[in-house]
Phi, psi and omega in degrees: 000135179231141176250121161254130197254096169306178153199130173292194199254157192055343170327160159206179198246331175070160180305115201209187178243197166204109174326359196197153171304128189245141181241113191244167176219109158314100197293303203217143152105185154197121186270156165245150194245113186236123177224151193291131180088351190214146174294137167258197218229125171277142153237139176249168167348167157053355154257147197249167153204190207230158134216126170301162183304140197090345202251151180270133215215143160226152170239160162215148158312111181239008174305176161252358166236172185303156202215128166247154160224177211195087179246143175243080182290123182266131156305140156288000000 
């Protein structure tokens, strides 16, 4: 399944999972990537990241302007 996701500025996504591996590609913006167990991570434009399946992950806008993504979620 593939998602594209806005986000306004200071928005986030909150903490959650996914039953399958998710593969996101930054469109716009910049996001921090917060995963459980790992330091997080600013992602800009053009940049991509993983999450395993399972694993607990949030994103929020930390841009002054909108942030977009392109996430590709895999069946557990």
């Amino acid at each position: 399944m593939q998602v594209a996701a806005d986000f306004q500025p200071a928005a986030t996504s909150g903490m959650h999972t996914h039953p399958g591996e998710e593969l996101g590609y930054v469109l716009e913006g910049t996001l921090r990537l917060d995963r459980v167990g790992q330091a997080p991570v600013t992602l800009k434009a053009g940049d991509y990241f993983m999450v395993p399946m399972g694993k607990v992950h949030g994103a929020t806008n930390v841009g002054p302007g909108n942030a977009k993504v392109l996430a590709t979620e895999a069946d557990g």
